[in-house]
N, C-alpha and C positions, 0 to 999 in steps of 0.2 A: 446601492441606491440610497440616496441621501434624501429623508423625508423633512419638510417644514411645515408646521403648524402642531395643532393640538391634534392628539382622538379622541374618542368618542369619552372615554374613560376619566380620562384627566378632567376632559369637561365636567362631567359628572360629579366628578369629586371637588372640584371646585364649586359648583353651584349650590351642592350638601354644606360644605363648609359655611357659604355664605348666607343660606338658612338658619343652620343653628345660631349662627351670628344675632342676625337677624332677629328671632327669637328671641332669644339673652337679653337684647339689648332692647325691645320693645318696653318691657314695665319702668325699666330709669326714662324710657321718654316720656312712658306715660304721667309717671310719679314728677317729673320737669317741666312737662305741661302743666298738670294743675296746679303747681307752688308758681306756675309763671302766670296762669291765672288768676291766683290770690294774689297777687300782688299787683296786678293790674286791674283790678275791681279794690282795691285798698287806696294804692294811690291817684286813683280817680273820686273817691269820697275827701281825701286827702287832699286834692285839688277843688274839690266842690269848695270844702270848707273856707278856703282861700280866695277863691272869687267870691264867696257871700261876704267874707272878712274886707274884701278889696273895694267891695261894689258899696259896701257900709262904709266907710272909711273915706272915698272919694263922694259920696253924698248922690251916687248916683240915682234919677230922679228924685231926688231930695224924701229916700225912704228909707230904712233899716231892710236891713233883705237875713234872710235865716236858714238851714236846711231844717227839714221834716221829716223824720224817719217813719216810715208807713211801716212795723214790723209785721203786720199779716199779712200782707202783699208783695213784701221782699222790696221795698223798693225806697230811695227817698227821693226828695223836692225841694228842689232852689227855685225860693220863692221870694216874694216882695213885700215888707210891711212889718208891722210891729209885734205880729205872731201869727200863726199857721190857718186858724181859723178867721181872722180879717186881712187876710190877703189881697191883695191884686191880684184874679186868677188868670189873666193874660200874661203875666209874665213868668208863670210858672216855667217849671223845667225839671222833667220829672226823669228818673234814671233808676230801669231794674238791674235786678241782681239776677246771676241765676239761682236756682233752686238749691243747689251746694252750698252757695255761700248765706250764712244768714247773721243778724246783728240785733246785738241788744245794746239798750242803751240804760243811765241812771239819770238821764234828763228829765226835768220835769215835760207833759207832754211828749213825749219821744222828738224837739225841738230847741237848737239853737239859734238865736239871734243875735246880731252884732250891732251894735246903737248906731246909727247914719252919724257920720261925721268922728266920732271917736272909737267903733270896731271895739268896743267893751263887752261885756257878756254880762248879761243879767245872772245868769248862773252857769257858774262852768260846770263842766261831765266828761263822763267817759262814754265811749261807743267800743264796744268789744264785736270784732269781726272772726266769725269762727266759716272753716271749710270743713265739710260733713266728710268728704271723701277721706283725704289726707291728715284730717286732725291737726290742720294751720290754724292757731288764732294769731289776733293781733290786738291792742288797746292803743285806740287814738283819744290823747286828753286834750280835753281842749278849754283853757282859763283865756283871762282876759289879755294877756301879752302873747301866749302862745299857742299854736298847733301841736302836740308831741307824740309821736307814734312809740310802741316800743321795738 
């Protein structure tokens, strides 16, 4: 008699296999997730910085626009105007972090601003992006000609 298909057994043994698999291979996705999340909460401040830079630079509503880094909140602010405290608060645009990821900055005020019309920096700095979990940082410098991550 000529049998087709699996039994019971082979099944078994195949489903164990692909457990331990399974298993094994969970903490590199976990450890792939958070380096994919640091870096998509990096290069979204990375982009902030570049609209405030773009939106100065084209004179948009004839203002200097800046980001605001709120560190007790985790969060910062693309905002409108000549500094963080005399803003346009209508045009804010405010973006958290999660709790993992947090920044320090050596800006005066924890704030950059780009001059409307010429995108110069009153002073340039660094923003240092560190991940609690996985022990990722990263340092975005940012002067008058450039953006630089390292």
């Amino acid at each position: 008699m000529n049998k087709e298909g699996f039994n019971l057994i082979e099944v078994l043994i195949s489903i164990s296999i692909m457990v331990v698999l399974i298993s094994f291979s969970f903490p590199f996705y976990s450890a792939w997730q958070d380096k994919s999340s640091f870096n998509n909460y990096k290069a979204q401040i990375i982009g902030t910085l570049e609209l405030a830079r773009l939106q100065s630079l084209a004179g948009f509503n004839n203002k200097s626009h800046g980001i605001y880094f709120n560190l007790d909140e985790n969060t910062f602010v693309l905002f409108q105007g000549n500094n963080y405290e005399s803003r346009d608060l209508i045009y804010d645009r405010e973006f958290e972090l999660p709790s993992n990821i947090f920044l320090t900055t050596n800006l005066d005020n924890n704030e950059i601003v780009f001059n409307k019309y010429t995108a110069l920096v009153a002073d340039s700095g660094i923003i240092n992006i560190n991940e609690k979990n996985t022990e990722q940082n990263s340092v975005i410098s940012v002067s008058d000609f450039s953006i630089l991550e390292d």
